[in-house]
Every structure is written in structure tokens, then in C-alpha cells.
N, C-alpha and C positions, 0 to 999 in steps of 0.2 A: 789656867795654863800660862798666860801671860806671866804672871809673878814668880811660878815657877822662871820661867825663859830669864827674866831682869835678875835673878838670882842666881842662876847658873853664868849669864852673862858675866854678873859683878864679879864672883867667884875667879872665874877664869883670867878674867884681865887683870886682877888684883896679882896674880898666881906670875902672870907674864907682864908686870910692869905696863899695859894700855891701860889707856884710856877709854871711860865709858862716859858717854853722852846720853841723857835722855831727853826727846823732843818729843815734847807735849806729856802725855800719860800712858802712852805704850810702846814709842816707838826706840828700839834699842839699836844702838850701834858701836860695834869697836873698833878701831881702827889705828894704824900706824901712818906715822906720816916720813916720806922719802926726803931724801938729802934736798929736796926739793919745794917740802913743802905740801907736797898730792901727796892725797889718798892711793894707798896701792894695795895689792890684796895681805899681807904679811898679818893682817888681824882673821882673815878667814883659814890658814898657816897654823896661826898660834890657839885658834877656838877648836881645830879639828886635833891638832895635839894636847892641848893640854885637858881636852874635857875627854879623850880617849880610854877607856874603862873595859875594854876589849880584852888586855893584855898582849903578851906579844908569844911571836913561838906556836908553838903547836895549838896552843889557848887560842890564837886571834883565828885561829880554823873554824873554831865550830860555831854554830847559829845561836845568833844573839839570843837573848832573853827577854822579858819583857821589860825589866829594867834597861838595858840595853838598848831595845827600840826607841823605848823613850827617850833616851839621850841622843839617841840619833835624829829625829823628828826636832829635839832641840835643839839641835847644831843645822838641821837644813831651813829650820825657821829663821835663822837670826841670819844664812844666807839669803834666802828669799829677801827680806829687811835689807840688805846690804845690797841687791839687785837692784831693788827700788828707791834706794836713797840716790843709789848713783846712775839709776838711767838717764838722768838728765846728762851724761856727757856724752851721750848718744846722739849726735848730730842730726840723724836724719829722723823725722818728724814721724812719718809711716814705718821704722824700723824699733822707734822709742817706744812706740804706744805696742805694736803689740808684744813687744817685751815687758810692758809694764803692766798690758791685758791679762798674760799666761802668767807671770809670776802672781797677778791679786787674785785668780783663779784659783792657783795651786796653794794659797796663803789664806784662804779667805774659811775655812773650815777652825783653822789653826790659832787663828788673830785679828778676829773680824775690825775689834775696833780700830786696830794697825790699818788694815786692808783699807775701809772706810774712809779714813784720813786720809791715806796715800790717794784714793782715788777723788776723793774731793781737792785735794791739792792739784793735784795733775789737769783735773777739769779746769777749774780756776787757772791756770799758769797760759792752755789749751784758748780757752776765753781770752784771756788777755791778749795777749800772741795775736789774735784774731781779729780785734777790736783797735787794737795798734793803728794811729793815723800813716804809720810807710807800709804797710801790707800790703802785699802786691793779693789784685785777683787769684794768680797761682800759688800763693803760699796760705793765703785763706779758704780754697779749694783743699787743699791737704789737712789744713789743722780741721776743717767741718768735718773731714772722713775721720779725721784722727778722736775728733770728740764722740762721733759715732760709735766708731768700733771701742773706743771706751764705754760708753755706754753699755753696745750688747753685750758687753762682756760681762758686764757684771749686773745685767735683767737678771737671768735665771738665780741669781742668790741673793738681791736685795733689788725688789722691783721695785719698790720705794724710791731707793737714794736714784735707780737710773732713770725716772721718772721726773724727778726733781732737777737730774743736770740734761735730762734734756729739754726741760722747761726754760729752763736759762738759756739753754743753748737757743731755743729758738729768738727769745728775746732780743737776744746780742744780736743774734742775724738777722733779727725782723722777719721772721717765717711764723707760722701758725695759721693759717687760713688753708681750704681746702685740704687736700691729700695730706698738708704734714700736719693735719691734726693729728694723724696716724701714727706720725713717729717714722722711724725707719720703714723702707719699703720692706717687701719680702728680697728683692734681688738684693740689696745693700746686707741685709743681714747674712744673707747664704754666701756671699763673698769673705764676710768677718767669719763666718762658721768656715769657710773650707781652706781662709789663712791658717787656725786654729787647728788644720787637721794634722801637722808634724810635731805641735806641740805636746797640746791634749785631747787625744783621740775623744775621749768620753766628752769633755766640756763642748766638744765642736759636735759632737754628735746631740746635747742638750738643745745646741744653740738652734739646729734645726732642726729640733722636735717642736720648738715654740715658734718656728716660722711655718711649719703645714696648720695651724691653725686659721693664717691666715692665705694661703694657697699654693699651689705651689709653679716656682718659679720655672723659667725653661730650663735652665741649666741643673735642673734638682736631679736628672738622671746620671749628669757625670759626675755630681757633689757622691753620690752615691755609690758608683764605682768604684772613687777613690776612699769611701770609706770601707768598702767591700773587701779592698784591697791590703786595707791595714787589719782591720775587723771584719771577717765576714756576719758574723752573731749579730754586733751590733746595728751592722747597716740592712740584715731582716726586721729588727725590731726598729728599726727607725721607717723601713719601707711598710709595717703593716701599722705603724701611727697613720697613716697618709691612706691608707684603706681604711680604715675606720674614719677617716673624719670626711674620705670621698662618701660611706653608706652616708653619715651625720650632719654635715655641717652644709647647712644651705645654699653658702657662699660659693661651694663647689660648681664647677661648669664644666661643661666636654672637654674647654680645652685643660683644665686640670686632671681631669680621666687620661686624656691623651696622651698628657707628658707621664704620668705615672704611669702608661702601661708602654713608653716605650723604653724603661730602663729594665721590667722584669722582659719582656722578650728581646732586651739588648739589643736594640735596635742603632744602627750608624746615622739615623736622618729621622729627626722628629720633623715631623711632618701636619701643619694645625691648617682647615681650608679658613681660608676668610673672603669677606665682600669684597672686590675690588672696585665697585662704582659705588655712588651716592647713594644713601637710603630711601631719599626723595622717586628715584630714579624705580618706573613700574617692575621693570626687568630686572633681577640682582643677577649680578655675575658677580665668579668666583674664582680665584687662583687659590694657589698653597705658598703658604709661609713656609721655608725651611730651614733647620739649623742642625748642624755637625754636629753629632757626640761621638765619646770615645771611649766605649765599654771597656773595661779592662778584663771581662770573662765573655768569651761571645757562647757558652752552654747555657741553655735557657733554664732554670732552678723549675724543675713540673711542678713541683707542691707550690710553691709561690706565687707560679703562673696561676695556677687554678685558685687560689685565695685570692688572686687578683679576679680573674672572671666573675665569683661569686659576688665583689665588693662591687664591680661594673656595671653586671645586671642588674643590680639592686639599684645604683645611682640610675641606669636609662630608664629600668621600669617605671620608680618617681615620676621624674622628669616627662617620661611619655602620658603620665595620670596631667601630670599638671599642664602640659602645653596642650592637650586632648581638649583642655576647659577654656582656655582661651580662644576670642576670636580675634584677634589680630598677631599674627604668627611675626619672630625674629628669623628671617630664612637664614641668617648666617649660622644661628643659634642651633635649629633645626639640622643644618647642615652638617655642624660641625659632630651632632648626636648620630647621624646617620654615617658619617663616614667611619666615625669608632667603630658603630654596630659592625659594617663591612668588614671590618679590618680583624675583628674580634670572632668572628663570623668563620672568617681563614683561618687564624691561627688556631681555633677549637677544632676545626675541621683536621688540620696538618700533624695538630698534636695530640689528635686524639683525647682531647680535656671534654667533650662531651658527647655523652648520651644520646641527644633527641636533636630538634631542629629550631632551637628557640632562640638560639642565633641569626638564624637566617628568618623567623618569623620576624625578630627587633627591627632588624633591618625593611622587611616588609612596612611596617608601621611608621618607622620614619621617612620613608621611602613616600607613600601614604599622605605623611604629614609635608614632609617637602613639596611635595607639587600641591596640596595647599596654600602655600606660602609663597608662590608662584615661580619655583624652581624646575627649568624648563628638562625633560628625561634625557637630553642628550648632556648637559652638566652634571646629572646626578648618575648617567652614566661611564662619565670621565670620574668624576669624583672617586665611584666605586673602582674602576679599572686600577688607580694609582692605591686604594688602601688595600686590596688584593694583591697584587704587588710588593708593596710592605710587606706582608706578613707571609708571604709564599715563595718568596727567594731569600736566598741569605742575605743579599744588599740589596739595596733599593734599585741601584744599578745593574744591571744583568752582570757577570763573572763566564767569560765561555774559558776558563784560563790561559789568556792570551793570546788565542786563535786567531781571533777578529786583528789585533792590534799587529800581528805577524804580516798577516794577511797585507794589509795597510804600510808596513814597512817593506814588504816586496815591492809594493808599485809606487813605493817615494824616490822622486830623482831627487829629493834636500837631504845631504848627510844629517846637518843636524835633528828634523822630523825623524827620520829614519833612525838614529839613535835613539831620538824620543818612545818610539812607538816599541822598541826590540826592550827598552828599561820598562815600559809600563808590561808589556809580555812578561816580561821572564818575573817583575814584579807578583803578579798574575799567579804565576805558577809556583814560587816559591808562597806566597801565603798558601797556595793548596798543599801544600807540606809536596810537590812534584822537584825533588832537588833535582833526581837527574834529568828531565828533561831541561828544564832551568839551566843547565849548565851546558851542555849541548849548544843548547841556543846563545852561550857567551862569545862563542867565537866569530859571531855577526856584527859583532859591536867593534867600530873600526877603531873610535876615541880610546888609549890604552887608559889612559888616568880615568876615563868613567866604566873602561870594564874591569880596574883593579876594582873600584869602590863599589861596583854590582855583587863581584864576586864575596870581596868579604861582606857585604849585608847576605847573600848568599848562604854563605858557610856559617857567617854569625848567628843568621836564625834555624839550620837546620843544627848548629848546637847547643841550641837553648831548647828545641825538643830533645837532643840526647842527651843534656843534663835532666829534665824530666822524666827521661826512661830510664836514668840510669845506665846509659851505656859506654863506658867510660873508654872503652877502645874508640867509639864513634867521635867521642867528644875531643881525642886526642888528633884525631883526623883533622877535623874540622879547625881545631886550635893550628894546626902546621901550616893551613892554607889561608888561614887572614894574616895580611899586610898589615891595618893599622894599630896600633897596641894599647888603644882602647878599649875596642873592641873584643882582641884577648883577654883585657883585664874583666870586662863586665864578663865575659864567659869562667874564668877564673874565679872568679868570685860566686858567682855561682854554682861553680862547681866544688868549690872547696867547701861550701854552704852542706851542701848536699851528700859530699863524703863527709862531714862529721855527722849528719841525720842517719846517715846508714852506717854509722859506727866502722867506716873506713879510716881510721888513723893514722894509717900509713900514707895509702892515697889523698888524705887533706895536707897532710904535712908536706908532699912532693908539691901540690899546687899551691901554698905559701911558699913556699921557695921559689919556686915560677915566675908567682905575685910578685916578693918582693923584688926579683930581677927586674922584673917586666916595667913596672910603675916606675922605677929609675933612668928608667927610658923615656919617660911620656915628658915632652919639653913644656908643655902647659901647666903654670904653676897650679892653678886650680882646681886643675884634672887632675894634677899628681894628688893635691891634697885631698881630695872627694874620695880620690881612690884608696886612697890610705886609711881615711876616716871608715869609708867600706869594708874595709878587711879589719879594723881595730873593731867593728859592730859584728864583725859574723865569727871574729874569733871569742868576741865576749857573749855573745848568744851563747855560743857553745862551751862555754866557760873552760875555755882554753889555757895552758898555763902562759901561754904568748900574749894574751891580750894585755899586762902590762905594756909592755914595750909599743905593742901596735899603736896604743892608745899614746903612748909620748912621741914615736915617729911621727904620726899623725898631728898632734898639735904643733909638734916644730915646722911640719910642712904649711899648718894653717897659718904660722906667722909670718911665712914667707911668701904665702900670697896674698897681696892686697885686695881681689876683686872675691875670695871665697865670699858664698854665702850661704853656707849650711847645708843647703838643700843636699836632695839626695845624688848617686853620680847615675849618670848619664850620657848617653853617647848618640849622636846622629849621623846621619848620613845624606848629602844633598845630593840629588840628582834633577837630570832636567824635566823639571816641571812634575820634583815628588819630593819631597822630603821627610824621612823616616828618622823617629825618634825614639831610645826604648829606656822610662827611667827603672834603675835598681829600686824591688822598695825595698823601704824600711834602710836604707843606706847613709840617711844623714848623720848631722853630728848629735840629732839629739837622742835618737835610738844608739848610738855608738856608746854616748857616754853613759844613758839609761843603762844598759845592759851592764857594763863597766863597773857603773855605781853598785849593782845589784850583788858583783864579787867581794869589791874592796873601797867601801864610800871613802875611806881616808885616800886614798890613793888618786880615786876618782876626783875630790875635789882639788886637792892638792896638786893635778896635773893641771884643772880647769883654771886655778891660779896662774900658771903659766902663758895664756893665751893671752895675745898683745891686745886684738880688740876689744872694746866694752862689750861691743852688742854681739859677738860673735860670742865672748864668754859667758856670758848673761843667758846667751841659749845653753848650752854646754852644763851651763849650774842651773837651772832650773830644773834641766831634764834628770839630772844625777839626783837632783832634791826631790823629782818625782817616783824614784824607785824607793823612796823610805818613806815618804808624805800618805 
């Protein structure tokens, strides 16, 4: 393949007067150089023109060939090559490496010994940087993460080479003893896996197939959401990896049961008990650890729930065979098996996932074993009371929708409590899809600026259900009554999404026009541009005859904002003592210009040429090179 690429390469620049460089034995580059002397993109310009075989006219319409593809796959190679020659003008450290992570990902099938290189250089440069006698603690802090997530990134395709630079790596930084014999923890890697999740969904989904091996972290139930959300397919088969190595792998503990089973019954508060005194100490007591998650589907999937209960049973029954034979009992351990059982217990019971009573038997037994281990009935009767709880309300915190909090704002002589308490109400009652009592209740609110911004979070989520139902008179409603005109725009966006799925052309085109009024409005450079980027990704999803233009509007706004950063758009709302956030998916710039690629890659890259930043264009071309790769 290579020689292929340095042949097409020499070809083309021969053809348009560049320059071709090769460094070392694989690595190709062409390029032009400015009045100036820099490198600028006029060689990725001249490779997407002159090696174009497409034809033009009605010809450049129809679907390439397989000759074709393959010129295409050679022209997003020798971009990728071009990403990585010049990430280094990428200033910041944590924004270089994972641009230089996703491009050897995306590159590494294509031109392993390129990839190889590039990545051993970048470790080396990573090292040096690090070992530097003026290195501050905080810049040596960043380059160890920065070698890391080089690293994971590239375990899963040569566990070799990442084995070897992280062997160096410990060296340079004198580690190697205890835990980092290990290497990366599992929380280090799931963080490099759920950076990875806008880039490449599947490589981030690899990355944390090879971290349930070794257990799984707390935050695995949101990592999963969020893939849920891009992929639902993938992030099933990533969650019954983690059932099978909970039946399998011995490593496994309740508290790894726990956090797996609080992302299939989507739970808001994982919930693990632990000892809170000395182990020395005759009497253990116990509190709960707790930590915030943020499901992104709160319907519990039954089929999954119940492959989950089967994989559960199986790990307590074990477990209950093996601690049976022991005489000196872990009461946290114990503990923490008995609270599962409860909890598991409920929601079998709620959801009707079983048959018999073998639930509530498990829980006998540990129950059984706990006061063994000298766990006193009024603990394991607190214990049980809080996973019953769990799994028998919708939140862990009771919801009477907003009764209690009303209640409590009638008898406050403090305006601001009494605001407080009418926003967490009607908060209340709008998540229970209750708009109009919700709205009723706005005129309590004496602060006018915190009941405009009640209202539109208001109206804003009761029309992101009637973009769901399709109820496009509803949605027009709710559009005339929000104030902020981001919040129109994320509705907008959505909804113009949704009239092209229901093959409304008419009705999408009215809310591009809207959109593009509306966004003209928004004085935040960044917002403008996110927004723009959003509508250039849902008019190329829907392979629009607009999405050119959206896609060049959109980059002229990115070069007009200095703080963009790809991500998806997004809109919040602060209120007192709540803040509500809701992001667009799939809205960044690297689904915009994927999809984009997917119509017209010449155009696609040709526009990516235009964007001032490295590392913003670097995302933009990689994604485009991911629709042909």
C-alpha cells in the first residue's frame, strides 16, 4: 500500500510543480510553502485536485468505484500523514496528543510502519519535554497524561510497541514498583476512552473493552451512556463484555456488580456500602459511598436488565459457595454482596424479571453470612431500607412533584429561599412532563429575570417532547415563548432534524430559514459557531443540497471564534441552586464534517483547508478522512 501512496504522491506533485520529501522509508509529504516561508495547506488543495478521477458534471454524481475508493483512501492517507507531521504546532500538550492519538488510530490499518514511527517520535519528543532540567511539576503532570493516553491509544493495535514506551516511560519518571507495575489504572484508561468518544466511536469503544478486564471503574455507567447515545448497538455489546467477565473473571467484587448494574436499571446515584471504622475495631460500621451519574435514557432496556440478573446470580451464588468455606468473614465484603442481593431483589420484584423467590432467598443467605461477620440487624437493616429505595423509586431521592418544596415556599419569610424553593417545584413538575401546572405556578416567582429563564427551560423541554411526538403546531408554540435564542436554536435544530426523517421538506426548509435568522442573533462567538457547525451536520446527515454552504458558513464562524472547541452545541440554564444542561448529540465539528465528507470529500477537505486553527482543523480532517478510511 505504501508504495502505492509514494507513487501516487510523486505523480501528483510532479504534475503541480511541489515538492516531495521523504523521511525515513515511509513517511510522505507535500507541501507548499507561503510568502512566508510556513507550511500551509495549498499541497492538500493541489493532492485533492490533481489526483481527482471522479470527473465533473453529472459524472462526479454517481458512486465511486472501487478504483475510485481507492484513490480516495490514498488521498485521506497522505492527509492523515500531513495531520501528524504538523501536530507539533499545536501548542497545547493535552490537545496535540489526542490529535495525534485519533489520527495513528485512523492511520494505523493503512500505514502501520508510518504510524509506528510517528508514534515512537512523539513518545521520545513526550520523554524529553519531561526530563528537561526547567520543567515545572505542572507541565510534567500533563506531558505523564500526555504519554499515557499515547500509549492507550495505541495497546489495542500494537501491544508491543505500547508496552515498550511505557517501559521507558516509567524509567524517565522513576515509577515501576507496586500498582504501576500495572501500567495505567482502569480510571486513567476510561478517561482516554471517553476523550476518544467524538472522534472514534468504535476505537473508544475498543479501548474499553480492554479495561473491563481489569474491572470496572465508577464512572463506567456514564462512559456508557455516552456511548449509548452515539451507538446504542455498540454500547450493548460493550455492556455484556462486562457480564461475562463479572460470570468469569475472579477479580470481580460486588462493588464491580454494583456499578454494572447501576447503568442497566439507570440509575442517578451509585450507591457502594463501605466500613467506615478500623478493621482492628470488634464492631464494623458502615456508611455509603455515593456518586452522581447521568443516564442519558432513564427506560430501563428488560432484555438487558434480565442478562444482567442472570450474569448477577451467577457471580453471588460463587461468591456465597466461597465465603460459606471460609472462617474468617470480610464484613465490608459480605456487606457489600448482601446489599446487591436487596437491591436486585426489588427491582426483580418491580419489573417483574422473575419467577420464584431466589432473590429474596440470596439475600437471606447473606443476610445469614453478615451477622456472621459480626454485622449488627439494625445496620443490615439500614443497609437493606437504602437499596430498596434504589431500586423502587425512580430516584433515590423521593419526587412528590413539587409539593413538599411549594409547601415550604408558602411558609419562607426569605425572598430568595422562597424563589429557591418555587424553581426547584416547578423544576419538579416540568421533568414530570406536568407543563401546565408548571406554568401556573410561574407567576409566584417575584425575581422577573429568574422567571423569564424558568420559563424558557420551561417551554424549552416541553419542546424537545413535541419534537419527539412530532407535533409541529406544539413545537411552534413553545418556540414563540422562549426569550433566549439558544435555546430556540437547540429546538430548531432539532426540529429541522426531525422534519427531514419524516420526509417534511417543506417544514425543514421553513426551520433553516428560522435557524439561519436566529443564529445571527446569538452575540457569543462560539455559540454562533457550534450552532452553525450543528445545522451544517444535520443538513449533511440528511444529505441536503445546503449542506455546502452550511459547512463554509460554519467554518468562517469558526475562524472568528478564538475559544471554539469542537465540541458539540449546547445550552444551560443557571438557576438558584440548579443548573441545567442539555448537550445536542452528534452536533460537533467532527460529525458535521464526517457526514459532509461522506457527500463531497473534495469539497469537504478543501473547506477543512480553510480553518485558521491547527488543532481545530486537524479534528475537521481527520473526521472527513474517517468517512473513506
Amino acid at each position: 500500500m505504501f508504495f502505492g501512496l509514494l507513487s501516487t504522491a510523486r505523480r501528483v506533485a510532479a504534475s503541480i510543480g511541489l515538492s516531495v520529501a521523504v523521511f525515513g522509508s515511509s513517511a510522505v509529504d507535500v507541501f507548499a510553502a507561503d510568502s512566508n516561508g510556513l507550511l500551509r495547506n495549498a499541497d492538500l488543495d493541489a493532492i485533492i485536485g490533481a489526483a481527482d478521477v471522479r470527473g465533473q458534471g453529472k459524472e462526479a454524481d454517481r458512486k465511486p468505484g472501487a478504483v475510485e475508493k481507492e484513490n480516495l483512501k490514498q488521498q485521506a492517507v497522505l492527509v492523515i500523514h500531513r495531520i501528524i507531521d504538523r501536530a507539533q504546532e499545536i501548542s497545547d500538550v493535552e490537545v496535540r496528543t489526542s490529535v495525534i492519538s485519533n489520527a495513528l488510530a485512523l492511520l494505523w490499518n493503512y500505514d502501520e510502519q508510518y504510524a509506528v514511527s510517528s508514534f515512537q517520535q512523539n513518545i521520545d519528543r513526550l520523554l524529553e519535554k519531561y526530563s528537561a532540567d526547567d520543567a515545572t511539576p505542572a507541565e510534567r503532570l500533563k506531558l505523564a497524561a500526555a504519554i499515557r493516553q499515547l500509549v492507550t491509544a495505541v495497546a489495542p493495535r500494537n501491544q508491543a510497541q505500547a508496552d515498550q514506551a511505557l517501559e521507558r516511560y516509567k524509567k524517565t519518571t522513576g515509577e515501576g514498583a507496586g500498582d504501576e507495575k500495572r501500567g495505567l489504572s482502569p480510571k486513567e484508561r476510561l478517561s482516554i476512552a471517553q476523550a476518544n468518544l467524538d472522534f472514534d466511536v468504535k476505537q473508544s469503544a475498543a479501548l474499553a473493552e480492554a479495561i473491563l478486564r481489569l474491572g470496572v471503574p465508577s464512572m463506567f455507567p456514564d462512559y456508557l451512556s455516552q456511548l449509548e447515545d452515539r451507538n446504542p448497538d455498540l454500547s450493548n455489546s460493550l455492556y455484556r463484555v462486562g457480564l461475562s467477565q463479572l460470570i468469569s473473571n475472579p477479580i470481580y467484587s460486588p462493588v464491580h456488580a454494583t456499578i454494572l448494574s447501576a447503568y442497566v436499571f439507570r440509575e442517578k446515584l451509585l450507591l457502594i456500602e463501605i466500613r467506615t471504622n478500623s478493621a482492628a475495631s470488634p464492631a464494623p460500621q458502615f456508611g455509603s459511598l455515593t456518586t452522581n451519574l447521568n443516564p442519558e435514557q432513564l427506560t430501563v432496556d428488560r432484555e438487558l436488565a434480565a442478562e444482567y440478573l442472570t450474569a448477577a446470580e451467577a457471580f453471588l451464588r460463587q461468591r456465597l459457595v466461597a465465603l460459606h468455606g471460609q472462617t474468617t468473614l470480610n464484613p465490608e465484603y459480605v456487606v457489600q454482596c448482601y446489599s446487591l442481593a436487596v437491591k436486585l431483589n426489588a427491582y426483580a420484584s418491580r419489573l417483574s424479571l422473575a419467577r420464584d423467590d431466589r432473590w429474596r432467598q440470596l439475600s437471606v443467605q447473606f443476610d445469614l453470612l453478615a451477622h456472621r461477620a459480626g454485622v449488627t440487624s439494625e445496620d443490615l437493616s439500614n443497609i437493606a431500607l437504602l437499596a430498596e429505595r434504589l431500586a423502587t423509586e425512580e430516584t433515590f431521592f423521593k419526587s412528590d412533584d413539587g409539593a413538599s418544596s411549594f409547601e415550604r415556599a408558602k411558609a419562607s419569610k426569605e425572598d430568595a429561599e422562597r424563589t429557591e424553593l418555587l424553581v426547584r417545584g416547578i423544576h419538579e413538575l416540568v421533568e414530570a412532563q406536568k407543563y401546565s401546572e408548571a406554568e401556573r405556578k410561574l407567576v409566584e416567582i417575584k425575581d422577573e429575570e429568574i422567571k423569564v429563564k424558568v420559563t424558557d427551560y420551561l417551554n424549552f423541554r416541553a419542546g424537545k417532547v413535541a419534537v419527539s411526538k412530532r407535533k409541529w403546531i406544539d413545537l411552534s408554540t413553545y418556540l414563540a415563548r422562549i426569550a433566549d435564542a439558544r435555546f430556540r436554536t437547540y429546538l430548531l435544530l432539532e426540529g429541522m432534524d426531525a422534519a427531514f426523517k419524516s420526509k417534511k421538506k417543506d417544514l425543514a426548509s421553513k426551520y433553516l430559514q428560522n435557524l439561519a435568522d436566529l443564529i445571527s442573533t446569538i452575540d457569543n462567538k462560539s455559540d454562533k459557531a457550534k450552532a452553525l457547525v450543528a445545522m451544517s451536520g444535520v443538513l449533511s446527515s440528511n444529505e441536503s443540497e445546503e449542506s455546502s454552504q452550511a459547512v463554509l458558513d460554519a467554518i468562517r464562524a469558526i475562524n472568528q471564534a478564538d475559544d471554539y472547541d469542537g465540541g458539540d452545541y449546547s445550552v444551560t440554564v443557571d438557576l438558584p441552586k440548579l443548573s441545567l444542561s442539555f448537550r445536542l448529540k452528534n452536533s460537533n465539528i467532527a460529525t458535521s464534517l464526517q457526514n459532509f465528507s461522506k457527500i463531497d470529500w473534495d469539497r469537504s477537505i478543501n473547506a477543512t483547508n480553510t480553518i485558521n486553527r491547527v488543532e481545530i482543523r486537524a479534528m475537521a480532517q481527520i473526521a472527513a478522512c474517517r468517512a473513506v478510511l
